[in-house]
C-alpha positions, 0 to 999 in steps of 0.5 A: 192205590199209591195215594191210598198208601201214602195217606196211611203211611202219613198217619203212621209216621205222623200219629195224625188223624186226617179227618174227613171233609164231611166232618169239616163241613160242620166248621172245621178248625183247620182248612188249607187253600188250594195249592194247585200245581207247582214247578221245581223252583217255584215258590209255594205259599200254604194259606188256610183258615183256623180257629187254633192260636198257631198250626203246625204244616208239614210237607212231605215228598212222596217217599214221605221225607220231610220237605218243610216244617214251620209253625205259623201263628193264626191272625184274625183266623188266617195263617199263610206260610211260604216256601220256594221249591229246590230246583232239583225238586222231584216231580210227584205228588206231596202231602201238605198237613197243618194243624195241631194233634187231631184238629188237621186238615191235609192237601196235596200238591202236585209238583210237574217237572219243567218242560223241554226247554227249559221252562215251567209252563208260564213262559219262565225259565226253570228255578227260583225266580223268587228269590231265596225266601223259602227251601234252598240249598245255601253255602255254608255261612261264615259268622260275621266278624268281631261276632262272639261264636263260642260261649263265655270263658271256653278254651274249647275250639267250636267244630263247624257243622257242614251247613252246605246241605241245609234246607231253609223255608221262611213264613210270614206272620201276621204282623209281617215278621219273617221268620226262616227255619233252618234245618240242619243236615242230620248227617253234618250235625251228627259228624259234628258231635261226633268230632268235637268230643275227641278233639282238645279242648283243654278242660272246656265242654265241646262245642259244635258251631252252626250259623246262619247270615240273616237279614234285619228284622229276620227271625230264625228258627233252627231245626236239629234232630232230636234223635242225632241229639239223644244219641251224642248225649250218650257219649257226651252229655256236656256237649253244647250246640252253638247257634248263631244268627247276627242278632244273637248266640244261643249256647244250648247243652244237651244235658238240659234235655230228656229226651226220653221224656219228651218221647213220653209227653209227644208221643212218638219216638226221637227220629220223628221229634225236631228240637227247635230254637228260635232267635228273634229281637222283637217286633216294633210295638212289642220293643216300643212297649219295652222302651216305654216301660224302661223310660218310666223307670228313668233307664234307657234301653241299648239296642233292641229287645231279643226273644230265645225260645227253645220246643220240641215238636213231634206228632202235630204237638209242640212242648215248650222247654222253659225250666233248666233247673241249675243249668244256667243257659248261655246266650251272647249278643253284640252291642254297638260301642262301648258301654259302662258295665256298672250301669248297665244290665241284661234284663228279662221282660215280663210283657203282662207286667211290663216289669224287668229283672235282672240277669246275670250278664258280664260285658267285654269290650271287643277289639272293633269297639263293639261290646260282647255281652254275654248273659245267662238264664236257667229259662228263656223269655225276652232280654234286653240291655238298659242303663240305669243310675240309681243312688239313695239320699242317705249313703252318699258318705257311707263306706258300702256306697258305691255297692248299694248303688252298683247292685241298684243299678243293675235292679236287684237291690231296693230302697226302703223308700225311692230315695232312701236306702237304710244301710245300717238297718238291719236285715230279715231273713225274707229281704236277703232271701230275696236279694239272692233270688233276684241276684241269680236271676231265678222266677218267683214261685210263691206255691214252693214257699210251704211254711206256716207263716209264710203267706202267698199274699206276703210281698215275700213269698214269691221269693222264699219260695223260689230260694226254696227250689234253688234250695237256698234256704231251710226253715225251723222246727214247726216248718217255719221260715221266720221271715222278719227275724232279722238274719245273722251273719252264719245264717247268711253264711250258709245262704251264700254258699248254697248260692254259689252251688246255685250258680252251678259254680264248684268252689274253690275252697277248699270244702269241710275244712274249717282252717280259715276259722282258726285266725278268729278267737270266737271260732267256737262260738259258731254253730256246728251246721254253719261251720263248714260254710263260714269257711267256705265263704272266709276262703272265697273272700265273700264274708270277712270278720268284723275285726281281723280275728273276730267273726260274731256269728249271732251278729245281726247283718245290715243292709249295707253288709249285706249289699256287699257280700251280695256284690262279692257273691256276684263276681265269685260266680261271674255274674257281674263283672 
């Protein structure tokens, strides 16, 4: 009758349907091995076949707490999860479910105290005989030293979550890679948010702090309530959760979650959702790939590929967060020695491609000779560190030089051949278009680029359409974008300063104020809608005139000049260094 009482209770809690052996019988998607009986501190190991590309397996204690959370990738049509039972582990009756929405299959394991004497029933003492490979109870970690532990640029002084009650599980994929779950304690994290909001933290946003001191090659998954997240986000909408493993700090803001939807779209409600983050440099082949791919290229890679992913998972689904609109994402990685930051470049990996894009990303030499590298991205996918030199035959005397080939370098400006650039070309509207999209780092999306004569087949329109997101640009009467009209100075003007908002940066200049204008004797000869930009941009030392008192507005820009505004743009908004 209990068992009876806690499988419904499983489904209510889980919005899961167990479906019966019979119907598996047919070839079912998910099976789980035999468990058998463990002892407190054993190790358990959750092995099963499935037709899915990933299960999600959950164990639960009697009272239906939750024991272990993981999700195992499925290769050649196997998956194997492992995990070491706490010492202090009850005896009872646990239920094992894995799977995904309403293809799951269930189990039960049995866990027996030890016998009198200390021993499991094998001859072993009690314990972890294993080693800490899967759930424990593990000290609070100290973050390696010479580590960055806050984000970029903050005067606010991280609050340290209590890790002492964290639970840990690892699981072993397919290819070999271990990746451990942290869970953190609900209590300590919300403690932690609760603290961090009242202290000074002198204009900054407050920052709570969790780490966790992981092996070579080990990825980590940490675990946060999503409910103790919802509900700081309330009274503290800006706080950030920094997550630090020693491959690397994920700086997440609560503001980039709406939590009300992901209620909607898993359907359940907070206190059963877990917000996952997932720090891991990539796997051997996959970073072999990567170097490949950058050697190709005449670049070299500086250290190793690293991948950040963030989910939310409830109700035997799991939804990936990828989109963060203007909330550019913070992460921050370690370097070994010093490295040229005017060759050197955070990138993002495309792996059906195996193209790379630039990042924005400032490097700080630190005291111990290492190199901070903080980087920032409004999505997540797989980063890594290249050094690159590139220079054109034709500006190797010309005044915006070493601007062409700093922005080259760092891929986000092209030459109209390999080994020629056209400074003094004239620019169109699609090409500076382009050169903002890739220098905030933003993805293309040819399907927003909604103009008449803006194909999706144009080299262009991937980028038109994601400055259109960011809403960097506008169009003409006729919905037009006029994309090979060459672009004038206001026009770049207005593109300029709407990269700045972009950027998530507010302006120091002083905004609807033209008086920067009155120095230059053809201020009337700027159009009414580029006015309050031209200023802005003239404030922020992005654009200069052409003389000391001339702007021409309706003048064509060139690449060059539009390569060097593009570099100022970068260091305004802390993009490059």
């Amino acid at each position: 009758m209990k068992l009876r009482k806690l499988s419904l209770l499983l489904i209510f809690t889980l919005c899961l349907s167990l479906v019966p052996a019979a119907v598996f019988a047919s070839g079912p998607a998910v099976t789980i091995d035999a468990i058998g009986e463990k002892a407190p501190g054993g190790a358990v190991v959750i092995s099963g076949t499935s037709t899915l590309d990933e299960v999600i397996i959950k164990v639960l204690r009697p009272e239906n707490s939750v024991l272990f959370y993981a999700i195992a990738k499925v290769s050649g049509g196997k998956f194997s999860s492992t995990f070491t039972l706490a010492a202090s582990e009850a005896s009872g009756t646990y239920k094992v479910v894995a799977g995904e929405a309403n293809q799951v299959a269930a189990a039960d394991l049995i866990v027996k105290s030890a016998n009198t004497g200390g021993e499991d029933g094998n001859g072993n003492n009690g314990g972890n005989n294993g080693g800490p490979i899967g759930t424990i109870t593990a000290p609070t970690p100290t973050p390696a030293a010479g580590k960055p532990v806050t984000p970029g640029k903050s005067g606010a002084e991280p609050v340290i979550a209590d890790t002492s009650k964290n639970i840990t599980a690892s699981a072993t994929a397919g290819n070999g890679q271990v990746t451990t779950t942290v869970t953190q304690d609900s209590a300590a994290l919300a403690d932690a948010l609760a603290k961090a909001p009242k202290q000074d933290n002198h204009g900054a946003a407050p920052i709570i702090f969790i780490a966790f001191d992981n092996a070579a090659g080990e990825a980590v998954q940490f675990s946060l309530s999503s409910s103790v997240l919802a509900a700081a986000a309330l009274s503290a909408p800006n706080s950030i959760i920094s997550l630090q493993t020693n491959d690397g700090e994920y700086s997440l803001p609560l503001s980039i979650i709406d939590f009300a939807s992901l209620e909607q779209s898993l359907g359940t409600t907070a206190a059963n959702i877990s917000i996952l983050v997932k720090i891991s440099t990539t796997a051997a082949d996959l970073n072999a790939k990567i170097k490949q791919s950058a050697q190709a290229m005449s670049a070299s890679q500086l250290g190793n590929a690293i991948e950040f992913t963030l989910v939310a998972a409830g109700n035997g689904k799991t939804i990936e967060l990828n989109s963060f609109g203007s909330t550019y994402v913070e992460r921050t990685v370690a370097l070994t020695g010093s490295v040229d930051a005017a060759h050197a470049s955070v990138v993002r990996y495309e792996p059906s491609t195996g193209q790379f894009s630039f990042v924005p990303a400032i490097f700080e030499k630190q005291p111990d000779g290492s190199t901070k590298v903080a980087f920032k991205r409004n999505g997540n996918s797989i980063y890594t560190v290249l050094s690159v030199t590139k220079t054109f035959n034709d500006i190797s005397q010309h005044w915006a030089s070493a601007d062409i080939e700093l922005l080259a370098s760092k891929l986000v400006i092209n030459g109209v051949t390999d080994n020629t650039f056209a400074p003094n070309s004239n620019i169109t509207r699609a090409e500076f278009a382009a050169l903002l999209v890739r220098s905030l780092g933003l993805a293309s999306d040819a399907s927003s680029a909604a103009f008449t004569d803006v194909k999706s087949s144009d080299w262009y329109a991937g980028a038109v359409g994601a400055a259109v997101k960011a809403k960097l640009v506008d169009g003409f009467d006729g919905n037009r974008f006029k994309p090979n009209d060459t672009i004038t100075r206001e026009q770049m003007a207005v593109m300029v300063t709407r990269a700045i908002a972009a950027a998530g940066i507010t302006s120091g200049a002083s905004t609807g104020q033209n008086e920067p204008l009155t120095k230059f004797k053809d201020q009337a000869a700027i159009s009414s809608w580029a006015q309050a930009a031209v200023a802005e941009a003239i404030e922020a030392n992005i654009i200069t005139g052409l003389t000391a008192d001339t702007f021409a507005p309706s003048e064509k820009a060139t690449r060059a000049q539009a390569s060097v505004m593009l570099k100022r743009l970068m260091q305004y908004v802390h993009f490059i260094n």
